[in-house]
N, C-alpha and C positions, 0 to 999 in steps of 0.2 A: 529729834524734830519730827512729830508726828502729826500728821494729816487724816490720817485712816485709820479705820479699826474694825475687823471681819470677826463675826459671829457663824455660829452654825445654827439651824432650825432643828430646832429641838420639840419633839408634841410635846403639844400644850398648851406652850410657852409664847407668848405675845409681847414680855418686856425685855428689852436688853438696853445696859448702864452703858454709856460711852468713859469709859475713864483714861484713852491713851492720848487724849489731847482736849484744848480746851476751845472754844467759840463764842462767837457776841451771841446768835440770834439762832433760832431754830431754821430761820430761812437758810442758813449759808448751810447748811448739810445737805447733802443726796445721800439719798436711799437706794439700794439694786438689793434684789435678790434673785439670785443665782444671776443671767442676766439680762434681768427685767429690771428696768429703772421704774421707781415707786414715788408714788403723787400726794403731797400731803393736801388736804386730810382726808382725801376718799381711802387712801391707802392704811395710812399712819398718822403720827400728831408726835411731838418731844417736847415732853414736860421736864422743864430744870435740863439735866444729862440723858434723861429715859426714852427710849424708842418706844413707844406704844404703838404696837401693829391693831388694824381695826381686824385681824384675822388672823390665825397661826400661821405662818411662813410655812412654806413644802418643809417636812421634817430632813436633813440632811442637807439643804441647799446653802448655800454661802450667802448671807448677808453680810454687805460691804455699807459702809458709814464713813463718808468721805466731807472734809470740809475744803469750800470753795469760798474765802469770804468774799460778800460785796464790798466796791469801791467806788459803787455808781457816784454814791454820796456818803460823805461825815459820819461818823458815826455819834456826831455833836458838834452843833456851829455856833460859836461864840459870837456875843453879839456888847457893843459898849455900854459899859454900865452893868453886862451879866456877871453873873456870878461864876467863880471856877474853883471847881471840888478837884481833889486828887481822882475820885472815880471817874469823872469825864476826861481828864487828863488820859488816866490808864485806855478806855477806851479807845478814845482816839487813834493811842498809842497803838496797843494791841491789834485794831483796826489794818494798820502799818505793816506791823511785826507779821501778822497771819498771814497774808498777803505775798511778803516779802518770802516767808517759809513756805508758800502750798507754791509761789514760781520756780522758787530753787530746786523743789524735789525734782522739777518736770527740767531742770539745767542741767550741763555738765558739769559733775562737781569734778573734785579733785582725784579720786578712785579711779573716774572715768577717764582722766589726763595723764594718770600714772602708767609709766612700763615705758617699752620700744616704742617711738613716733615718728619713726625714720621714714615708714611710707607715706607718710601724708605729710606736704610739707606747702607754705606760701610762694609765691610767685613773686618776683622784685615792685610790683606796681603797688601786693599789700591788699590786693582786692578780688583774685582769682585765687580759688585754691583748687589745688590737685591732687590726683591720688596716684602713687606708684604702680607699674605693674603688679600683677598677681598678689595683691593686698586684700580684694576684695574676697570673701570667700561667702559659701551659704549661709553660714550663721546671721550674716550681715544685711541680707536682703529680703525687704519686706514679703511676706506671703502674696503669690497672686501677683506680682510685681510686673512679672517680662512679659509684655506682649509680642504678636509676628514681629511687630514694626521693629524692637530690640534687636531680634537677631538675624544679623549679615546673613545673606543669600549661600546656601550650600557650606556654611559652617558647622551646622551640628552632623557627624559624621556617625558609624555605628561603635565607636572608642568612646562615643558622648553621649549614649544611649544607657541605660542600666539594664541588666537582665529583665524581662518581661515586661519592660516599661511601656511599651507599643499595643495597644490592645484596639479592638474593634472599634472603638468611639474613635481614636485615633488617627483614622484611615477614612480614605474620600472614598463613597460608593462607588464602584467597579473601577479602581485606581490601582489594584493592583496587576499585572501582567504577566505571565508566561515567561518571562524577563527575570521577574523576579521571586523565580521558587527554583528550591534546590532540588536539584535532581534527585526523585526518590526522596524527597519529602512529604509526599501528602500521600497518607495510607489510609486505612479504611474510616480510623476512630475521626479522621477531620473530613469525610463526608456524610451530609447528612440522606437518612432513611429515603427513597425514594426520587432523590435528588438528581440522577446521571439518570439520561434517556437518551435515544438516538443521535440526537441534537449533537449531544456535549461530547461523541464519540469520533475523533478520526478514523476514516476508513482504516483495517486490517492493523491496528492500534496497541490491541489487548490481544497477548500471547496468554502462555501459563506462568510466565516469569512474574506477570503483572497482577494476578489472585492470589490470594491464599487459598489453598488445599481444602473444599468444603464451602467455598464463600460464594460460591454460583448460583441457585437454587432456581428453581419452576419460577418461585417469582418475582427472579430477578431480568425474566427473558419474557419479552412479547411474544404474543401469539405468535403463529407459525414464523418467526424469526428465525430458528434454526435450519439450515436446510443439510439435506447429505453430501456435498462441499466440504462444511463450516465439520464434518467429522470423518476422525483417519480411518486408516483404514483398521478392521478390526476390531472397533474399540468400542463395540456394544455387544457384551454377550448376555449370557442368561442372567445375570447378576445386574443387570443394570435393567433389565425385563421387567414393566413392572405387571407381569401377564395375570390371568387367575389362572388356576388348579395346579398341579404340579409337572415338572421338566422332569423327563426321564426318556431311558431309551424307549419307553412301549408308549411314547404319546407323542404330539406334532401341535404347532403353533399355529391356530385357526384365526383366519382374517379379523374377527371380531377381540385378538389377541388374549384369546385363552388355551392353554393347555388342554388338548381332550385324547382320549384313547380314540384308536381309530375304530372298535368296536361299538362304543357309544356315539361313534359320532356316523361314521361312515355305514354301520350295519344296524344303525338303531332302528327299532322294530323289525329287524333279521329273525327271522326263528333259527335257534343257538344249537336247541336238542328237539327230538322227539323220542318220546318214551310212549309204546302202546304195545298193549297184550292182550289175551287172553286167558280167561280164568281157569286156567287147568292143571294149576299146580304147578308147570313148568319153568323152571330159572333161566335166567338168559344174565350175560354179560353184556355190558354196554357202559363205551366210556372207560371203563375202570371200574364199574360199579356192576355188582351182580346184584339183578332183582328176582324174589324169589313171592311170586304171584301166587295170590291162595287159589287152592282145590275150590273149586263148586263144584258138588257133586248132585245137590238137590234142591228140589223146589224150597224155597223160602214164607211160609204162612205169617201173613200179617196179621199181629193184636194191637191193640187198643195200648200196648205198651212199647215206647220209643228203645230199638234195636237196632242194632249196629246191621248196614246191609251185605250180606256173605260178601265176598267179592269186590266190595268198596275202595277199602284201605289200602295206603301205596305209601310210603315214609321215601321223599324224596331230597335231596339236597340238589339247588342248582347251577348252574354254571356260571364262574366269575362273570360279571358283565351283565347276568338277566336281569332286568327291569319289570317283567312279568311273568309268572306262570297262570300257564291255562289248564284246569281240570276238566275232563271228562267219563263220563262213566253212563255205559248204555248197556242196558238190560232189559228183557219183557217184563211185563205186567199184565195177569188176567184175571180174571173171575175165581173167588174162591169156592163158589155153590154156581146151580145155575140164578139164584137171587140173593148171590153176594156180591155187588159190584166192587169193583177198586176204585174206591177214594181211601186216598192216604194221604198224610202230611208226614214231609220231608225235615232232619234239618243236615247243615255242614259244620265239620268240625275241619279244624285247622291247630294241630298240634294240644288237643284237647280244648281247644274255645270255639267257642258255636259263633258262626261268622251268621250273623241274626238278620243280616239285611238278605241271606239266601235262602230264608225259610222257600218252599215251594208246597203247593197241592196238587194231586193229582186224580183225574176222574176223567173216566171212560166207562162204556155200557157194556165193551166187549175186553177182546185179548188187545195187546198194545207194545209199540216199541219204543221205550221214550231214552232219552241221554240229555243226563245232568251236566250242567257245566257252567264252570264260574273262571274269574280274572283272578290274581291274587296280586296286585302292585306292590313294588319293592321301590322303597325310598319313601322317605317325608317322612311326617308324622305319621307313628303305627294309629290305627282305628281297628278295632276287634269288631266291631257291625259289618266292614264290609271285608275284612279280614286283610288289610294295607299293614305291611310290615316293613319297618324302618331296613332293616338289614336279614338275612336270610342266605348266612355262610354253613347252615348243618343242617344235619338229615332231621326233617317236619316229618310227622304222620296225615294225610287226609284220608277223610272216609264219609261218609254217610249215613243218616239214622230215619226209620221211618215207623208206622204206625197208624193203624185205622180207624176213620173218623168212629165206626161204632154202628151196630147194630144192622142191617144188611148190607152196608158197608165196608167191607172189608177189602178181601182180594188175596193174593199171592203173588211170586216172585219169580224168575225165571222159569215157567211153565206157562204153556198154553192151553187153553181150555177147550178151542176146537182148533179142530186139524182136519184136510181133506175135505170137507163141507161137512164133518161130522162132530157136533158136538154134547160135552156132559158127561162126566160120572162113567169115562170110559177110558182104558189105560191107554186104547190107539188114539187116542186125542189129547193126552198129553205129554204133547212132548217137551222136553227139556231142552234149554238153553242156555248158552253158557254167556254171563256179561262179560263188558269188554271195558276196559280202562285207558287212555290217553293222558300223558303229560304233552306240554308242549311251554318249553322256554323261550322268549319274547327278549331281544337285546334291546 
Protein backbone atom coordinates (compact mmCIF):
# COMPACT_ATOMS: atom_id res chain seq x y z
CA UNK A 1 0.00 0.00 0.00
CA UNK A 2 1.86 2.76 -1.52
CA UNK A 3 1.35 6.48 -1.43
CA UNK A 4 4.79 7.73 -2.31
CA UNK A 5 7.60 7.33 -4.41
CA UNK A 6 11.21 9.34 -4.02
CA UNK A 7 13.60 9.86 -6.93
CA UNK A 8 17.10 11.33 -6.88
CA UNK A 9 18.05 14.28 -9.32
CA UNK A 10 20.00 13.16 -11.61
CA UNK A 11 21.81 16.00 -14.53
CA UNK A 12 19.91 16.32 -17.08
CA UNK A 13 17.30 14.68 -16.36
CA UNK A 14 13.72 16.44 -16.15
CA UNK A 15 11.21 13.14 -16.41
CA UNK A 16 10.57 10.77 -13.73
CA UNK A 17 7.76 7.57 -14.29
CA UNK A 18 5.54 7.19 -10.89
CA UNK A 19 5.14 3.45 -10.99
CA UNK A 20 4.65 2.56 -7.10
CA UNK A 21 1.11 3.56 -6.87
CA UNK A 22 -1.67 4.43 -8.84
CA UNK A 23 -4.01 8.06 -8.77
CA UNK A 24 -7.29 9.71 -10.34
CA UNK A 25 -5.94 13.15 -11.41
CA UNK A 26 -2.50 14.98 -11.54
CA UNK A 27 -3.99 17.34 -8.85
CA UNK A 28 -3.90 14.84 -6.07
CA UNK A 29 0.11 14.60 -6.22
CA UNK A 30 2.57 16.91 -4.29
CA UNK A 31 5.84 17.49 -5.56
CA UNK A 32 9.14 18.52 -2.97
CA UNK A 33 12.37 18.48 -3.82
CA UNK A 34 14.79 18.09 -1.28
CA UNK A 35 12.43 20.28 0.89
CA UNK A 36 10.94 22.60 -1.12
CA UNK A 37 7.28 21.92 -2.06
CA UNK A 38 6.79 22.46 -5.93
CA UNK A 39 3.94 24.40 -7.83
CA UNK A 40 2.41 22.85 -10.85
CA UNK A 41 2.80 24.17 -13.69
CA UNK A 42 5.34 27.08 -12.99
CA UNK A 43 7.29 24.16 -11.54
CA UNK A 44 6.36 20.85 -13.21
CA UNK A 45 3.19 19.36 -15.23
CA UNK A 46 2.25 15.03 -15.20
CA UNK A 47 1.49 13.69 -18.23
CA UNK A 48 -0.28 10.12 -17.88
CA UNK A 49 2.27 8.77 -14.76
CA UNK A 50 5.34 11.20 -15.86
CA UNK A 51 6.86 14.12 -13.76
CA UNK A 52 7.95 16.62 -16.27
CA UNK A 53 9.97 19.19 -14.30
CA UNK A 54 9.99 22.72 -16.19
CA UNK A 55 13.83 22.58 -14.97
CA UNK A 56 16.58 19.84 -13.94
CA UNK A 57 15.93 19.28 -10.19
CA UNK A 58 19.44 20.16 -7.94
CA UNK A 59 21.36 16.88 -9.09
CA UNK A 60 21.42 14.59 -5.92
CA UNK A 61 18.41 16.20 -4.12
CA UNK A 62 15.55 13.90 -3.11
CA UNK A 63 12.39 14.15 -5.00
CA UNK A 64 9.35 12.90 -3.18
CA UNK A 65 5.85 12.28 -5.23
CA UNK A 66 3.23 11.72 -2.72
CA UNK A 67 -0.43 11.21 -3.32
CA UNK A 68 -3.05 13.09 -1.18
CA UNK A 69 -6.45 12.30 -2.96
CA UNK A 70 -9.39 14.77 -3.10
CA UNK A 71 -12.76 14.11 -1.46
CA UNK A 72 -14.01 17.60 -1.70
CA UNK A 73 -16.26 16.12 -4.28
CA UNK A 74 -17.34 12.74 -6.54
CA UNK A 75 -15.26 11.79 -8.60
CA UNK A 76 -18.65 11.12 -10.62
CA UNK A 77 -22.34 12.01 -9.72
CA UNK A 78 -24.86 10.13 -10.91
CA UNK A 79 -27.79 11.67 -12.03
CA UNK A 80 -31.64 9.68 -13.02
CA UNK A 81 -31.83 8.46 -16.15
CA UNK A 82 -27.60 8.55 -16.42
CA UNK A 83 -25.83 6.21 -17.66
CA UNK A 84 -23.39 3.94 -15.50
CA UNK A 85 -20.12 2.31 -16.97
CA UNK A 86 -17.99 0.04 -14.79
CA UNK A 87 -15.11 2.88 -15.32
CA UNK A 88 -17.09 5.46 -13.37
CA UNK A 89 -18.04 2.71 -10.93
CA UNK A 90 -14.16 2.06 -10.51
CA UNK A 91 -13.50 5.61 -10.06
CA UNK A 92 -15.64 6.47 -7.58
CA UNK A 93 -14.57 3.44 -6.13
CA UNK A 94 -10.93 4.13 -6.13
CA UNK A 95 -11.71 7.64 -5.07
CA UNK A 96 -12.78 5.69 -1.56
CA UNK A 97 -10.05 3.23 -1.55
CA UNK A 98 -7.11 6.11 -2.09
CA UNK A 99 -8.26 7.81 0.56
CA UNK A 100 -9.04 5.16 2.90
CA UNK A 101 -5.09 3.99 2.23
CA UNK A 102 -3.12 7.73 2.23
CA UNK A 103 -5.30 8.01 6.22
CA UNK A 104 -4.18 4.66 7.35
CA UNK A 105 -0.45 5.12 6.41
CA UNK A 106 -0.71 8.47 8.78
CA UNK A 107 -2.76 5.64 11.72
CA UNK A 108 -1.68 3.28 14.10
CA UNK A 109 -1.48 0.19 12.47
CA UNK A 110 -1.03 -3.06 13.91
CA UNK A 111 3.18 -3.08 14.01
CA UNK A 112 2.59 0.02 16.01
CA UNK A 113 0.20 -1.94 18.61
CA UNK A 114 2.52 -4.86 18.72
CA UNK A 115 5.08 -5.92 21.85
CA UNK A 116 4.86 -4.70 25.79
CA UNK A 117 1.78 -2.17 26.49
CA UNK A 118 1.85 -2.52 29.93
CA UNK A 119 2.81 1.18 30.40
CA UNK A 120 0.23 2.86 28.88
CA UNK A 121 -3.00 1.73 29.90
CA UNK A 122 -7.02 3.34 30.10
CA UNK A 123 -8.60 4.70 32.87
CA UNK A 124 -12.18 3.09 34.23
CA UNK A 125 -14.35 5.98 32.73
CA UNK A 126 -12.76 4.74 28.94
CA UNK A 127 -11.88 8.47 28.17
CA UNK A 128 -8.55 9.51 29.96
CA UNK A 129 -5.57 7.79 29.05
CA UNK A 130 -2.39 7.55 31.00
CA UNK A 131 1.04 6.89 30.89
CA UNK A 132 3.26 4.88 33.42
CA UNK A 133 6.18 6.09 35.22
CA UNK A 134 9.52 6.10 33.30
CA UNK A 135 7.79 5.02 29.93
CA UNK A 136 8.56 8.02 28.25
CA UNK A 137 11.97 8.04 27.06
CA UNK A 138 13.90 10.61 24.22
CA UNK A 139 13.15 8.68 21.34
CA UNK A 140 9.49 9.61 21.93
CA UNK A 141 9.57 13.30 22.23
CA UNK A 142 9.05 15.64 19.74
CA UNK A 143 12.22 17.89 18.64
CA UNK A 144 12.16 21.43 20.35
CA UNK A 145 9.31 20.25 22.50
CA UNK A 146 9.97 21.26 26.38
CA UNK A 147 9.81 24.67 27.14
CA UNK A 148 10.76 26.63 30.83
CA UNK A 149 7.25 26.30 31.60
CA UNK A 150 7.87 22.13 31.26
CA UNK A 151 10.25 21.89 33.68
CA UNK A 152 9.58 22.02 37.64
CA UNK A 153 11.67 24.71 39.41
CA UNK A 154 15.25 23.48 40.65
CA UNK A 155 14.83 19.95 38.92
CA UNK A 156 17.30 19.68 36.39
CA UNK A 157 20.44 19.23 38.69
CA UNK A 158 24.30 18.80 37.29
CA UNK A 159 23.47 14.39 37.17
CA UNK A 160 20.88 16.06 34.36
CA UNK A 161 23.43 18.00 32.58
CA UNK A 162 25.61 16.05 29.93
CA UNK A 163 29.33 16.75 29.64
CA UNK A 164 29.77 20.26 28.08
CA UNK A 165 26.28 20.71 27.53
CA UNK A 166 26.20 24.46 29.26
CA UNK A 167 28.05 26.77 26.98
CA UNK A 168 28.04 30.73 26.78
CA UNK A 169 24.52 31.15 24.98
CA UNK A 170 23.34 29.27 27.90
CA UNK A 171 24.20 31.61 30.76
CA UNK A 172 22.40 35.10 31.63
CA UNK A 173 25.12 38.09 31.21
CA UNK A 174 27.03 38.60 34.52
CA UNK A 175 25.04 35.60 36.32
CA UNK A 176 27.67 34.00 37.14
CA UNK A 177 29.46 34.50 40.65
CA UNK A 178 32.57 34.01 42.74
CA UNK A 179 30.00 31.32 44.22
CA UNK A 180 30.29 29.59 41.67
CA UNK A 181 33.95 28.83 40.34
CA UNK A 182 36.24 26.24 41.63
CA UNK A 183 38.89 26.95 43.46
CA UNK A 184 41.99 27.14 40.95
CA UNK A 185 39.85 26.85 38.04
CA UNK A 186 40.38 29.73 35.99
CA UNK A 187 44.13 29.95 34.69
CA UNK A 188 45.43 31.80 32.08
CA UNK A 189 44.01 30.14 28.66
CA UNK A 190 40.18 31.33 30.19
CA UNK A 191 41.41 34.88 30.30
CA UNK A 192 41.28 37.09 27.74
CA UNK A 193 44.51 39.31 26.33
CA UNK A 194 44.26 42.56 28.11
CA UNK A 195 41.44 41.78 29.98
CA UNK A 196 42.47 42.14 34.10
CA UNK A 197 43.44 45.77 35.16
CA UNK A 198 43.47 47.35 38.47
CA UNK A 199 39.87 47.19 38.80
CA UNK A 200 39.47 43.46 38.69
CA UNK A 201 42.53 43.07 41.36
CA UNK A 202 41.99 42.58 45.17
CA UNK A 203 44.32 44.38 47.17
CA UNK A 204 47.78 42.08 48.05
CA UNK A 205 45.73 39.15 45.84
CA UNK A 206 48.42 37.84 43.45
CA UNK A 207 51.48 36.11 45.21
CA UNK A 208 53.93 33.78 42.90
CA UNK A 209 51.80 30.78 43.81
CA UNK A 210 49.09 32.62 41.48
CA UNK A 211 51.57 33.09 37.89
CA UNK A 212 53.18 31.02 36.10
CA UNK A 213 57.06 31.39 35.92
CA UNK A 214 57.55 33.93 32.78
CA UNK A 215 53.91 35.16 32.55
CA UNK A 216 54.49 38.84 34.06
CA UNK A 217 56.14 40.96 31.43
CA UNK A 218 56.75 45.14 31.00
CA UNK A 219 53.45 44.74 29.53
CA UNK A 220 51.55 43.33 31.80
CA UNK A 221 52.35 46.30 34.59
CA UNK A 222 51.34 49.94 34.34
CA UNK A 223 53.41 52.62 34.35
CA UNK A 224 55.27 53.17 37.47
CA UNK A 225 52.92 50.60 39.29
CA UNK A 226 55.74 48.89 40.73
CA UNK A 227 57.42 50.43 43.61
CA UNK A 228 60.50 49.15 45.82
CA UNK A 229 57.86 47.60 48.54
CA UNK A 230 56.20 45.55 45.90
CA UNK A 231 60.36 43.93 45.56
CA UNK A 232 62.49 41.71 48.33
CA UNK A 233 65.02 42.12 49.21
CA UNK A 234 67.81 41.30 46.91
CA UNK A 235 66.30 40.41 44.09
CA UNK A 236 67.56 42.55 41.41
CA UNK A 237 70.97 41.92 40.33
CA UNK A 238 73.04 42.56 37.32
CA UNK A 239 70.96 39.92 35.43
CA UNK A 240 67.88 41.40 35.71
CA UNK A 241 69.80 45.06 34.55
CA UNK A 242 68.70 45.98 31.63
CA UNK A 243 71.91 48.63 31.59
CA UNK A 244 74.23 49.36 28.44
CA UNK A 245 78.03 48.64 28.15
CA UNK A 246 79.36 45.97 30.19
CA UNK A 247 79.43 44.92 34.24
CA UNK A 248 82.67 44.22 35.48
CA UNK A 249 84.95 44.92 38.32
CA UNK A 250 86.68 47.96 36.35
CA UNK A 251 83.22 49.78 35.59
CA UNK A 252 80.23 51.24 37.90
CA UNK A 253 76.55 51.83 37.19
CA UNK A 254 75.85 55.65 36.05
CA UNK A 255 72.47 57.47 36.79
CA UNK A 256 71.60 57.42 33.08
CA UNK A 257 72.03 53.25 33.83
CA UNK A 258 74.80 52.49 31.82
CA UNK A 259 77.95 50.75 32.60
CA UNK A 260 81.14 53.15 32.06
CA UNK A 261 84.86 52.90 33.13
CA UNK A 262 85.53 55.34 35.58
CA UNK A 263 88.37 56.47 33.14
CA UNK A 264 86.07 57.43 30.37
CA UNK A 265 83.80 58.66 32.34
CA UNK A 266 85.23 60.34 35.34
CA UNK A 267 88.76 61.32 33.65
CA UNK A 268 87.44 61.88 30.28
CA UNK A 269 89.48 64.45 28.36
CA UNK A 270 92.22 63.72 31.42
CA UNK A 271 95.56 63.68 29.73
CA UNK A 272 96.66 59.78 30.25
CA UNK A 273 100.44 60.23 29.12
CA UNK A 274 102.92 62.68 27.89
CA UNK A 275 105.70 61.79 25.74
CA UNK A 276 108.18 64.61 24.74
CA UNK A 277 111.96 64.85 23.76
CA UNK A 278 114.54 66.00 22.13
CA UNK A 279 116.18 65.18 19.04
CA UNK A 280 119.48 63.87 20.23
CA UNK A 281 119.54 60.55 19.71
CA UNK A 282 119.02 59.77 23.39
CA UNK A 283 116.58 56.71 24.52
CA UNK A 284 114.44 57.07 27.58
CA UNK A 285 112.07 54.49 29.18
CA UNK A 286 108.69 55.45 29.94
CA UNK A 287 105.72 53.47 30.94
CA UNK A 288 107.26 50.23 29.86
CA UNK A 289 108.07 51.59 26.61
CA UNK A 290 111.61 52.57 25.65
CA UNK A 291 111.75 55.35 22.90
CA UNK A 292 114.73 55.72 21.06
CA UNK A 293 114.55 59.48 19.34
CA UNK A 294 116.53 60.15 16.18
CA UNK A 295 120.04 61.87 16.17
CA UNK A 296 119.84 65.33 14.32
CA UNK A 297 122.93 66.32 13.84
CA UNK A 298 122.49 68.82 10.90
CA UNK A 299 120.87 71.33 9.11
CA UNK A 300 118.07 69.90 6.69
CA UNK A 301 117.98 71.70 2.90
CA UNK A 302 114.81 71.80 1.46
CA UNK A 303 114.07 70.71 -2.53
CA UNK A 304 111.35 70.86 -4.58
CA UNK A 305 110.98 66.96 -3.67
CA UNK A 306 108.62 65.76 -0.56
CA UNK A 307 111.05 64.32 2.23
CA UNK A 308 110.64 62.88 5.26
CA UNK A 309 111.69 65.82 8.11
CA UNK A 310 115.07 64.38 10.23
CA UNK A 311 113.49 64.34 13.48
CA UNK A 312 109.73 63.94 12.80
CA UNK A 313 108.94 60.34 13.31
CA UNK A 314 107.93 58.66 16.67
CA UNK A 315 106.01 55.15 16.25
CA UNK A 316 103.67 55.26 19.22
CA UNK A 317 101.12 52.92 20.87
CA UNK A 318 98.65 54.46 23.23
CA UNK A 319 97.25 53.84 26.45
CA UNK A 320 94.08 51.78 27.01
CA UNK A 321 91.38 54.36 27.49
CA UNK A 322 92.80 57.28 24.92
CA UNK A 323 90.18 58.93 23.03
CA UNK A 324 92.75 61.24 21.38
CA UNK A 325 96.32 61.75 20.55
CA UNK A 326 97.90 65.01 20.12
CA UNK A 327 101.13 65.45 17.81
CA UNK A 328 103.59 67.84 18.03
CA UNK A 329 106.71 68.68 16.57
CA UNK A 330 108.71 72.04 16.65
CA UNK A 331 111.80 72.97 14.79
CA UNK A 332 113.50 76.28 13.10
CA UNK A 333 113.13 77.26 9.69
CA UNK A 334 115.37 79.91 7.77
CA UNK A 335 116.68 81.17 4.77
CA UNK A 336 118.36 78.96 2.62
CA UNK A 337 120.51 81.93 0.42
CA UNK A 338 120.18 85.39 1.55
CA UNK A 339 117.19 85.38 -1.48
CA UNK A 340 115.99 82.09 -0.79
CA UNK A 341 113.03 82.50 1.43
CA UNK A 342 111.11 79.46 3.24
CA UNK A 343 108.10 78.57 1.66
CA UNK A 344 107.53 75.02 2.02
CA UNK A 345 104.51 72.64 1.88
CA UNK A 346 104.08 70.18 4.52
CA UNK A 347 102.30 67.04 4.57
CA UNK A 348 101.23 64.05 7.72
CA UNK A 349 101.57 60.83 7.64
CA UNK A 350 99.80 58.58 10.08
CA UNK A 351 101.20 54.97 9.92
CA UNK A 352 101.99 55.57 6.19
CA UNK A 353 98.53 57.47 5.07
CA UNK A 354 98.74 61.00 4.44
CA UNK A 355 96.05 62.48 6.91
CA UNK A 356 95.27 65.14 3.78
CA UNK A 357 93.05 67.48 5.69
CA UNK A 358 96.67 68.47 7.54
CA UNK A 359 98.31 69.51 4.51
CA UNK A 360 100.14 73.01 5.78
CA UNK A 361 102.27 75.95 4.19
CA UNK A 362 104.82 77.71 5.46
CA UNK A 363 106.47 81.27 4.64
CA UNK A 364 108.41 83.73 6.43
CA UNK A 365 111.04 86.38 5.04
CA UNK A 366 113.34 85.61 7.89
CA UNK A 367 114.68 82.63 10.37
CA UNK A 368 111.46 81.17 12.24
CA UNK A 369 110.25 78.74 15.07
CA UNK A 370 107.26 77.08 14.02
CA UNK A 371 105.54 73.42 15.73
CA UNK A 372 103.27 71.24 13.88
CA UNK A 373 100.47 69.84 15.48
CA UNK A 374 97.36 67.84 14.99
CA UNK A 375 94.38 65.73 16.94
CA UNK A 376 94.31 62.01 15.98
CA UNK A 377 90.47 60.89 17.34
CA UNK A 378 89.98 57.32 18.26
CA UNK A 379 86.61 55.82 17.88
CA UNK A 380 83.79 56.01 15.22
CA UNK A 381 84.08 55.53 11.87
CA UNK A 382 88.06 55.70 10.74
CA UNK A 383 88.32 58.81 7.92
CA UNK A 384 92.10 58.83 6.56
CA UNK A 385 91.61 63.00 5.53
CA UNK A 386 91.52 63.75 9.02
CA UNK A 387 93.42 60.84 10.21
CA UNK A 388 90.10 59.42 12.93
CA UNK A 389 90.94 55.74 13.63
CA UNK A 390 88.33 53.40 14.69
CA UNK A 391 90.69 51.64 17.29
CA UNK A 392 94.49 52.21 17.91
CA UNK A 393 95.69 49.19 20.37
CA UNK A 394 99.56 49.01 18.58
CA UNK A 395 102.50 50.75 17.90
CA UNK A 396 101.65 53.64 14.58
CA UNK A 397 104.57 55.46 13.14
CA UNK A 398 103.91 59.56 12.62
CA UNK A 399 106.13 61.78 10.88
CA UNK A 400 106.39 64.52 8.61
CA UNK A 401 107.19 65.39 4.82
CA UNK A 402 108.06 68.76 3.41
CA UNK A 403 109.40 70.40 0.26
CA UNK A 404 109.94 73.81 -1.50
CA UNK A 405 107.47 75.69 -3.34
CA UNK A 406 110.57 76.33 -6.08
CA UNK A 407 112.69 78.85 -7.37
CA UNK A 408 113.92 81.51 -4.64
CA UNK A 409 111.73 79.80 -2.55
CA UNK A 410 113.19 77.45 -0.73
CA UNK A 411 114.73 77.47 2.88
CA UNK A 412 116.34 74.90 5.35
CA UNK A 413 115.72 73.15 8.57
CA UNK A 414 117.01 73.42 11.87
CA UNK A 415 119.57 76.16 11.32
CA UNK A 416 119.57 79.76 11.56
CA UNK A 417 120.57 82.19 9.30
CA UNK A 418 121.29 85.23 11.45
CA UNK A 419 122.60 85.03 14.94
CA UNK A 420 123.66 87.96 17.22
CA UNK A 421 122.37 90.94 14.69
CA UNK A 422 124.82 89.04 12.21
CA UNK A 423 123.70 87.68 9.18
CA UNK A 424 124.64 85.42 5.64
CA UNK A 425 127.05 83.05 4.29
CA UNK A 426 128.80 83.06 7.73
CA UNK A 427 129.39 79.87 9.98
CA UNK A 428 128.94 82.30 13.30
CA UNK A 429 125.49 82.79 12.24
CA UNK A 430 124.52 79.43 11.92
CA UNK A 431 123.61 77.97 14.29
CA UNK A 432 122.13 74.68 14.77
CA UNK A 433 119.06 73.44 16.44
CA UNK A 434 117.77 70.69 17.55
CA UNK A 435 113.59 69.91 16.95
CA UNK A 436 111.54 68.73 19.65
CA UNK A 437 108.58 66.21 19.47
CA UNK A 438 105.50 65.98 21.99
CA UNK A 439 102.82 63.18 22.27
CA UNK A 440 100.12 63.74 24.48
CA UNK A 441 97.30 61.09 25.26
CA UNK A 442 93.66 62.62 25.79
CA UNK A 443 91.24 60.06 27.86
Amino acid sequence: MAIQQTFTGTSGKTDYIITDFEFLKPGDIDITVGTAAKTSPSDYSIEGSVIKFTSVPTVGATIKAERSTDISNKTHTYTPGSSITAQTLNDNQDQALFKIEEVAVDAVNAADLAGDHTGIHVSSNGNVWTINNDTIDGDHLKDNILEAKHIKPDAVGSSELANDAVDTNAIVNLNVTTGKIANDAINGTKIADDSIDSEHIAADSIDAEHYAPGSVDATALASNAVTNVKVADDAIGIAELSATGTASTSTYLRGDNSWVNPIDDWLAGSTLETVTYICDGVSFTQRGVTYNSTAVTAAQTITTTYADVTGSTITYTPPTGTKKVIYEFTAVSSLLGSSQYPLWHSKLFLDGTEVTKARYTNFTYGDTKFTFKWAFPIGGTADEATGRVNTWGSAAAIKLQVRGYGGNYMGKLHETYHWDGVGGNSSTTYMFSLPMVTITAIS
